[in-house]
C-alpha positions in Angstrom: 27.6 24.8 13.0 24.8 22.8 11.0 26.0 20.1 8.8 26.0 21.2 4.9 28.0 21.8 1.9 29.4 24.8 2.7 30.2 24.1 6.3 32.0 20.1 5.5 35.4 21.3 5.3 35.2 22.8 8.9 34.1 20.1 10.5 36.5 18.8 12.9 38.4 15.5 12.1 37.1 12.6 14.0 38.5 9.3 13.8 35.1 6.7 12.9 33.3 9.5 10.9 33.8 9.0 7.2 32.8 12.0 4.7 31.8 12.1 1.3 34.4 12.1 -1.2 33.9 15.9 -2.8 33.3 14.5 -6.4 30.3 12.9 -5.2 28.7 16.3 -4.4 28.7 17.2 -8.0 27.7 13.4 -9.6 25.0 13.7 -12.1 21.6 13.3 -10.7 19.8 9.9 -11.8 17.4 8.2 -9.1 13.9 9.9 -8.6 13.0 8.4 -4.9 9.3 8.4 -3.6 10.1 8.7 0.3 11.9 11.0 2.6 11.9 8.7 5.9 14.3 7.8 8.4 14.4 3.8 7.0 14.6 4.8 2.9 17.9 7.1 4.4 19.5 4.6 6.6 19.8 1.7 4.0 18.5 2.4 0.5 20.1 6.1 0.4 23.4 4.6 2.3 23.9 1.7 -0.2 24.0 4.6 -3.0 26.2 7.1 -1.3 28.4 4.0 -0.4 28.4 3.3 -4.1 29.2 6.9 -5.2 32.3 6.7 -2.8 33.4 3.7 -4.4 32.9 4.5 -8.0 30.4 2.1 -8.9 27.4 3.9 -9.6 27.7 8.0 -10.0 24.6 9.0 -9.6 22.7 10.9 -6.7 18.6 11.2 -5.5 16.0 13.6 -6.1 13.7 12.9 -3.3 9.9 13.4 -3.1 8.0 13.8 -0.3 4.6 12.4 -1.3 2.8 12.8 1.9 1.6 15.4 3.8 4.0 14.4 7.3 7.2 16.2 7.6 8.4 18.8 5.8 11.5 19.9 3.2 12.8 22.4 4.9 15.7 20.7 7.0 16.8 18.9 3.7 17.4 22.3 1.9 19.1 23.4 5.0 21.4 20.7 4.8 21.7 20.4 1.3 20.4 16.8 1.8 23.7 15.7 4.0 23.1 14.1 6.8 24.5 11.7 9.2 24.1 8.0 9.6 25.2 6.1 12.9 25.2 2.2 12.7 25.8 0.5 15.9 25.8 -3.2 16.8 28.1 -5.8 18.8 29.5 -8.9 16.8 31.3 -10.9 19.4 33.1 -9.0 21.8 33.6 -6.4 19.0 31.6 -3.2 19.1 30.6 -1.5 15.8 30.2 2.1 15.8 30.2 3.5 12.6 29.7 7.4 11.5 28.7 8.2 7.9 27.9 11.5 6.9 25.6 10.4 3.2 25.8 12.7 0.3 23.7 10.1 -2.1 20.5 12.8 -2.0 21.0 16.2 -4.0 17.8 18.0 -3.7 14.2 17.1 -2.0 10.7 18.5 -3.3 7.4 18.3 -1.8 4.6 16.4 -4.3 1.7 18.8 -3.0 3.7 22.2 -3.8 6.3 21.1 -6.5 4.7 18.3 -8.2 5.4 20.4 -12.1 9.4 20.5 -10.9 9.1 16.7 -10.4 7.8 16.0 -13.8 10.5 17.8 -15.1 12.7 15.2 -14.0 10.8 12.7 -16.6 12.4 14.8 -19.9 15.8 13.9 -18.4 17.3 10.8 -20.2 19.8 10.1 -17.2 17.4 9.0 -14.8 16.8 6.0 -14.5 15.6 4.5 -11.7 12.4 5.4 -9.4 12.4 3.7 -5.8 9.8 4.0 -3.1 9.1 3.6 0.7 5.6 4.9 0.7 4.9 2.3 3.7 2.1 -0.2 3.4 -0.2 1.8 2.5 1.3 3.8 -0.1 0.8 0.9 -2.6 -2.9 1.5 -2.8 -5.2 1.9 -6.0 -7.0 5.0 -5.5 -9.4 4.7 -8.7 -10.1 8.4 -8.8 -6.5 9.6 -9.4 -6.2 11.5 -12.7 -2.6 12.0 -14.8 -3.1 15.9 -14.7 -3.9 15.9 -11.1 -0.9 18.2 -9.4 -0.4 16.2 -7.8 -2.5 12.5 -8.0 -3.2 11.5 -4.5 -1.7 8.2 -4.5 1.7 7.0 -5.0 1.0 4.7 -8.2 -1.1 7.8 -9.5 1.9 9.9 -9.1 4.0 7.2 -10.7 1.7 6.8 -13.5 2.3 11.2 -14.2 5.7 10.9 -14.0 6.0 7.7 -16.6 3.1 9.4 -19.0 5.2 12.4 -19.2 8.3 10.2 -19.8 6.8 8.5 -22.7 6.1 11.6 -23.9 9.3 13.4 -23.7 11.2 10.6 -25.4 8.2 9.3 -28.5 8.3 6.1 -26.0 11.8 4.8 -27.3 12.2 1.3 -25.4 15.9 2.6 -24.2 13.7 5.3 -22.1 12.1 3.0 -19.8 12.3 3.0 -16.1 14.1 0.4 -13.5 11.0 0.8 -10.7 12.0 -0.7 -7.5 9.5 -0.6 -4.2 10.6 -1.0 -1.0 7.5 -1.5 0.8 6.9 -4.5 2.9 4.5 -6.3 0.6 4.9 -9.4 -0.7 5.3 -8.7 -4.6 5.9 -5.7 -4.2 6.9 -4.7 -7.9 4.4 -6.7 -9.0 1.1 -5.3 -7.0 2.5 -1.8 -7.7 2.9 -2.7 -11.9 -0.9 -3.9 -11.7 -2.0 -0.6 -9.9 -0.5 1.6 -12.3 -1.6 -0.9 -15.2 -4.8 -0.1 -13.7 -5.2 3.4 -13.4 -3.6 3.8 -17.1 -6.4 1.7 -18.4 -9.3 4.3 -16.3 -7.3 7.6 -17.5 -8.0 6.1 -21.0 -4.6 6.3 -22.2 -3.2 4.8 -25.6 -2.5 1.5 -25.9 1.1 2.2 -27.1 2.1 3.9 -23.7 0.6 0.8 -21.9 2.7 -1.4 -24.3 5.4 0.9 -23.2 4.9 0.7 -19.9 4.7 -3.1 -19.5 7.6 -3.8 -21.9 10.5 -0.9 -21.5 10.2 -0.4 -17.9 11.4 -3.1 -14.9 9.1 -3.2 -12.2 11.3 -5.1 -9.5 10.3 -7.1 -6.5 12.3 -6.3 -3.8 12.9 -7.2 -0.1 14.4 -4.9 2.2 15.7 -5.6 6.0 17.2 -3.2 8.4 16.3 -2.0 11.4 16.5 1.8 12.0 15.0 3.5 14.8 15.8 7.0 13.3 15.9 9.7 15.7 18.2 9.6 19.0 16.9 10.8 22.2 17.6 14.4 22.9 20.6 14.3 25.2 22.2 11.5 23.1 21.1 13.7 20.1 23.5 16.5 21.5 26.2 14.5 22.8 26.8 12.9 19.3 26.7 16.3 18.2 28.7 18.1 20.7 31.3 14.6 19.6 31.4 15.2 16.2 31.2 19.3 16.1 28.3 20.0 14.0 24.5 19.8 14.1 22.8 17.1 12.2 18.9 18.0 12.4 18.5 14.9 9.6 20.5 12.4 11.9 19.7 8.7 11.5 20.4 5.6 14.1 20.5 2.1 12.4 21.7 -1.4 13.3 24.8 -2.3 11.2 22.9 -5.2 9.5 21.3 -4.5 6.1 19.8 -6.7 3.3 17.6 -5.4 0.3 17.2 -8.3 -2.2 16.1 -7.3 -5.5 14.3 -9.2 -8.4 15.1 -8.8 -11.8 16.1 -10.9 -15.1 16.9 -8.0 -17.2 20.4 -7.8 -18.1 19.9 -3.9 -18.5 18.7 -3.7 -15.2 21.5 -5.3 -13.5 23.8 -2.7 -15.7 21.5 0.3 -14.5 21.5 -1.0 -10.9 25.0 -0.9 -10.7 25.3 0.3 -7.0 24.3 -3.3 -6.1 28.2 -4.0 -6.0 28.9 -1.8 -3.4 27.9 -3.7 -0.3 27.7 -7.6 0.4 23.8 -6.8 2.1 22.6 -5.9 -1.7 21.3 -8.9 -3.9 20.5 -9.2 -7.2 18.7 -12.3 -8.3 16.0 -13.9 -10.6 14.2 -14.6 -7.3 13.8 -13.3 -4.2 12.0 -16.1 -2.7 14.6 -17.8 -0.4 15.9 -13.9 1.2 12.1 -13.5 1.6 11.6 -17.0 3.2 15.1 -16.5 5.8 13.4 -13.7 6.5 9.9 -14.3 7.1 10.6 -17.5 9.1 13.9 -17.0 11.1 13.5 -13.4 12.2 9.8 -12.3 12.1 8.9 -16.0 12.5 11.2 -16.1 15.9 10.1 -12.6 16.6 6.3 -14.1 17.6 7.1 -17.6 18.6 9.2 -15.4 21.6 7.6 -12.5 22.1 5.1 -13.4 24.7 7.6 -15.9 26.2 10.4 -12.9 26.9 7.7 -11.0 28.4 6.5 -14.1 30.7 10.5 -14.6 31.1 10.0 -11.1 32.8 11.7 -8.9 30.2 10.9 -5.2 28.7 13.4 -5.8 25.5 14.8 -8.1 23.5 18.6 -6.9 24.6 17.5 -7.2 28.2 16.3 -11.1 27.7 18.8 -11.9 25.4 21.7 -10.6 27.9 20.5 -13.3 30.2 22.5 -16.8 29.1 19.4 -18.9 29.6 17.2 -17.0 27.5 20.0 -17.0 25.1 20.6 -20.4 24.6 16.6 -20.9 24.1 16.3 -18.8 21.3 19.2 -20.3 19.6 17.6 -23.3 19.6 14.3 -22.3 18.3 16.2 -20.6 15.9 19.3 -22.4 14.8 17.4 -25.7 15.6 13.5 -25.3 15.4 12.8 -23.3 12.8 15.9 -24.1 10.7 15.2 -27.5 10.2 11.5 -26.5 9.2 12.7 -24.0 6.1 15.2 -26.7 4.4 14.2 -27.0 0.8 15.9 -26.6 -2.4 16.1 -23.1 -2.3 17.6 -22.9 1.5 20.1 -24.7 2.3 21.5 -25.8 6.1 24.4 -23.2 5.4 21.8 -20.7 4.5 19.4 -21.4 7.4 22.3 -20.9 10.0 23.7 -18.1 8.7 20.8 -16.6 8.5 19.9 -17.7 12.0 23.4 -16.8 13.4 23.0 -13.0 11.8 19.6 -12.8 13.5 21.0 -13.6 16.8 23.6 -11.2 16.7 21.1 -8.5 15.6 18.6 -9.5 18.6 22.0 -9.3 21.2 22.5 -5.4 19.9 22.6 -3.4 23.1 22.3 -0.3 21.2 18.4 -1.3 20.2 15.5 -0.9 22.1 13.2 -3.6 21.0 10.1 -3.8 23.4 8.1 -7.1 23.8 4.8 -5.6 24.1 5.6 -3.4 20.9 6.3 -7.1 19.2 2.9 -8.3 20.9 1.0 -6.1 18.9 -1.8 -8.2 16.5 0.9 -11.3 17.5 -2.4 -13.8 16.4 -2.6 -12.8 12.8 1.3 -12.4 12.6 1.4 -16.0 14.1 -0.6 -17.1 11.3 1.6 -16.1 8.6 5.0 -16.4 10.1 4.5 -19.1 12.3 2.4 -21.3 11.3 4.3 -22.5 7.9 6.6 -23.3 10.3 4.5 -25.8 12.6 3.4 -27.4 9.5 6.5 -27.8 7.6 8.4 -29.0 10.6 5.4 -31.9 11.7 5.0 -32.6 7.8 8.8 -33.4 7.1 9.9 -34.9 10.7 6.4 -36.0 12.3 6.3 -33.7 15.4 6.0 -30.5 16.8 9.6 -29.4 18.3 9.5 -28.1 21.7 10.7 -24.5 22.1 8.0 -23.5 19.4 5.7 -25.6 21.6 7.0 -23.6 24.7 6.4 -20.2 22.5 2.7 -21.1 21.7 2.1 -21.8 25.5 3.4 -18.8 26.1 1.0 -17.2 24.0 -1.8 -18.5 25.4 -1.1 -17.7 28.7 0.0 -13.5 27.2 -3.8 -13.3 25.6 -5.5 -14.9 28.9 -7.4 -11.2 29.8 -10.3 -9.9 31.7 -12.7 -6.7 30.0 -12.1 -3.2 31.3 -14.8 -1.0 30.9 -13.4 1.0 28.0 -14.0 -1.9 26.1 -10.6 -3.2 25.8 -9.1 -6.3 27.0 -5.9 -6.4 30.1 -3.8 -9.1 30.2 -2.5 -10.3 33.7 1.1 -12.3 33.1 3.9 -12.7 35.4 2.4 -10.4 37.8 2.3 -7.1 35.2 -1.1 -5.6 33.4 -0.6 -5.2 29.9 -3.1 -3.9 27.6 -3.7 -6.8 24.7 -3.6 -5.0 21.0 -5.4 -7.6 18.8 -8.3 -8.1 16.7 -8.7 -11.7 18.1 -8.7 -10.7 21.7 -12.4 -10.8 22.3 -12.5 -14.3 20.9 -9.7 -15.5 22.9 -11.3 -13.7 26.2 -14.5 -16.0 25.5 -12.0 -19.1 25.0 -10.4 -18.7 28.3 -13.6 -18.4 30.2 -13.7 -22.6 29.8 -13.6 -24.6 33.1 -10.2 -26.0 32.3 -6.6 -25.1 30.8 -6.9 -28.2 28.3 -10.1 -27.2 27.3 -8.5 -23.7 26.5 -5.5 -25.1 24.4 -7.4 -27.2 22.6 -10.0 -24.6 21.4 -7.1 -22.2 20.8 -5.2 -24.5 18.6 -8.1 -26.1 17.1 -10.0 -23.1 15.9 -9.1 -23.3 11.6 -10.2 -19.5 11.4 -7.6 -18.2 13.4 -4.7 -20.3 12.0 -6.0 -22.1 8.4 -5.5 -25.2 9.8 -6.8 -27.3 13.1 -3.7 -27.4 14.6 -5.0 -30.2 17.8 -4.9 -32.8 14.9 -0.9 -32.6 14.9 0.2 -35.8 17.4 1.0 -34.6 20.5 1.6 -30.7 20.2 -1.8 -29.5 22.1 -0.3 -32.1 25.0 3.2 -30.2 25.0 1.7 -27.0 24.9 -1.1 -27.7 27.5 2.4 -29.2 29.6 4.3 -26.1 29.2 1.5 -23.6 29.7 1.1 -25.0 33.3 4.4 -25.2 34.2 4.9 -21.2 32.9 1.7 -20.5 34.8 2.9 -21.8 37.7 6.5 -22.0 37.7 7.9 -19.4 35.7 10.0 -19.4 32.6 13.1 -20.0 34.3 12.8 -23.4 35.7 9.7 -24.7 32.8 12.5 -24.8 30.1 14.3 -27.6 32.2 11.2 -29.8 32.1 10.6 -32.2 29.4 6.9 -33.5 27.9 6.3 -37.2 27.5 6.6 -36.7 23.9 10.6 -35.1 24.1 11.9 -38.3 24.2 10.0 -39.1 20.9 11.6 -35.7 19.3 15.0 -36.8 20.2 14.6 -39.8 18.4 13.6 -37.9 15.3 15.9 -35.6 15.2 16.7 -33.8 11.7 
């Protein structure tokens, strides 16, 4: 039995699956969504369905599927229902929740149906346009044209749809747009207003409809965090199925953890966005600075200050390290201690930071999420740079030293990008008695760097080199000794017993504490 309308009363009851409430299956359609994928599903699409359940928002999704991967066809089968599984540990406590969303009404495909799309833009209860394009989706492509069908780029296609709005409604300010990208950019709302700024401006259109568009319609930062893996393997994919009595070709895994941070000022946004009452992860704020900074420094910023190490340590995943008590406890303190005390300011506060910290933990302790090392490895240099770094700097600038445990995950860097040069032209890396291949666009660089005579001589040409980190990081008292300290001891004592050894310089940290 495939999971649709027609087939939702026949499901079988089952104690932690929650179904739609039936009015939500005939709510009013108001949210034009640029995306179709497993992530825009398992928290943007949940956070609206969770919303229609509760009364708060009464309004579903028309989604677009504006590239060529994938097709439509499952979401018609379905009528857009699917099911959304979010599992995670707090504690002792294991969270398995079963959601079957009914936030989506009807998906079309841009390169077929882009003319039914625009026919959405005459409709005066839409009202808000979000996107997951990825990266790459917020892109200028200078070519795109307003009567293409369909422009090739997301903004270009965004640009259409708000032309023909403009149109349908004499560009009345009450008929502007709440635009909110979900892309993991940096500004977002902003680099996507400028695009479409842009591309208005080389399509030659009035000024009035670029008045319009800068004044009537919201283009939001935003900042989104939730990790969704999507797709189950096949024999867990038809266990959960065979569980809950139906098949779910749209089913989506997620951790139970969600955060999307939105930016706006406008007192008519906040109305339109109403949904943003439903769940405790959604924020809506003048600025989205300090969830971007939590974010940035405490999870990805721990991610790559550990990555290396939990691989040295001897680890595939994150779950597998951080079930082992000693591994643990040391990235509790490079998080609740290290990089916490870095962050303070007078957006974050200590309560802030260790929250923050305390729900990363948890997330990096889910057994139900398969988070690979290697995978976190990838380009670690230039993440490193702008997650890490700010960190290093903050920390020596506000308490005059280096602390340990990132000095530990620097070393252990090092040591990860020590390779030799296969004849494909990539470079192997040789740690803890495993080959890895080394997926970076510094490698060759840091290949020549470890072919000096001595380990010294390596750290300090690492950590001094300004164009790999914006700064010459060998000027910072003491932190090229620590990490030149720890990177021999990994090298030739493992991870295990080097995080019981102490520098020359810990007893100078302890007395500066934060």
């Amino acid at each position: 039995m495939l999971l649709n309308k027609e087939n939702l009363t026949r499901i079988p009851p089952h104690p932690s699956l929650r179904r739609p409430d039936p009015r939500v299956l005939d709510l009013p359609e108001k949210v034009l969504q640029f995306g179709t994928g497993v992530f825009i599903r398992g928290l943007i699409d949940y956070f609206i369905d969770k919303a229609n359940n509760s009364g708060l928002f009464d309004g579903r999704v028309v989604m677009v599927k504006s590239t060529a991967a994938g097709n439509v066809n499952d979401f018609r089968q379905q009528d857009g229902l699917y099911t959304l599984l979010m599992k995670s540990v707090d504690g002792d406590i294991d969270i398995d929740d079963k959601v079957i969303c009914a936030a989506v009404s009807r998906t079309l495909d841009a390169a077929t149906e882009w003319t039914n799309v625009l026919v959405y833009a005459s409709n005066p209860a839409f009202s808000v346009i979000i996107s997951n394009t990825t990266e790459v989706g917020i892109v200028l492509a200078p070519d795109d044209q307003v009567d293409d069908i369909p422009p090739s780029s997301f903004p270009g296609k965004l640009l259409a749809f708000l032309w023909q709005r403009y149109k349908a409604f004499g560009g009345s300010k009450d008929s502007g747009m709440v635009i909110v990208p979900t892309e993991l950019i940096p500004g977002n709302g902003d680099l996507l207003k400028n695009i479409v700024q842009q591309l208005a401006h080389r399509n030659k259109l009035p000024l009035p409809f670029i008045e319009w568009l800068n004044l009537a319609n919201d283009f939001c930062n935003s900042l989104v965090d939730r990790i969704v893996p999507g797709k189950l393997p096949a024999a867990e994919q038809a266990a959960i199925e065979k569980e809950l009595g139906y098949q779910d070709k749209l089913l989506v895994m997620a951790e139970s953890f969600g955060l999307w941070a939105i930016e706006t000022s406008s007192p008519r946004s906040r109305q339109i966005l109403s949904f943003s009452a439903a769940d405790p992860g959604i924020h809506l704020v003048d600025d989205i600075t300090k969830f971007r900074e939590l974010k940035l420094r405490l999870l990805n910023g721990s991610h790559n200050l550990s990555c290396a190490l939990g691989y040295l340590a001897g680890f595939t995943t994150v779950k597998e390290a951080m079930a082992n008590k000693d591994f643990d406890a040391w990235m509790q303190n490079l998080i609740l201690n290290d990089i916490a005390a870095a962050i303070l300011s007078d957006l974050i506060s200590k309560e802030d930071a260790r929250a923050f910290g305390l729900s990363v933990l948890n997330r990096y302790r889910n057994p139900y999420i398969d988070f690979q090392w290697l995978d976190i490895c990838v380009q670690d240099t230039s993440k490193i740079r702008i997650r890490a770094i700010p960190i290093i700097l903050q920390h020596y600038e506000r308490y005059g030293y280096v602390p340990h445990h990132i000095s530990m995950g620097m070393a252990a860097y090092i040591l990860f990008m020590r390779s030799t040069h296969d004849n494909t032209g990539g470079f192997t890396g040789h740690l803890g008695g495993r080959k890895y291949a080394i997926i970076d666009d510094f490698a060759a660089d840091l290949h020549d760097k470890w072919q000096q005579a001595s380990l010294p001589g390596v750290v300090d040409s690492i950590l001094g080199d300004q164009r790999l980190w914006g700064a010459d990081l060998t000027s910072l008292k003491g932190f090229a000794d620590d990490v030149e300290f720890y990177a021999d001891n990994f090298d030739h004592h493992g991870f295990f017993r080097t995080i019981t050894l102490q520098p020359l310089s810990l007893t100078t940290q302890k007395n500066s504490k934060p």
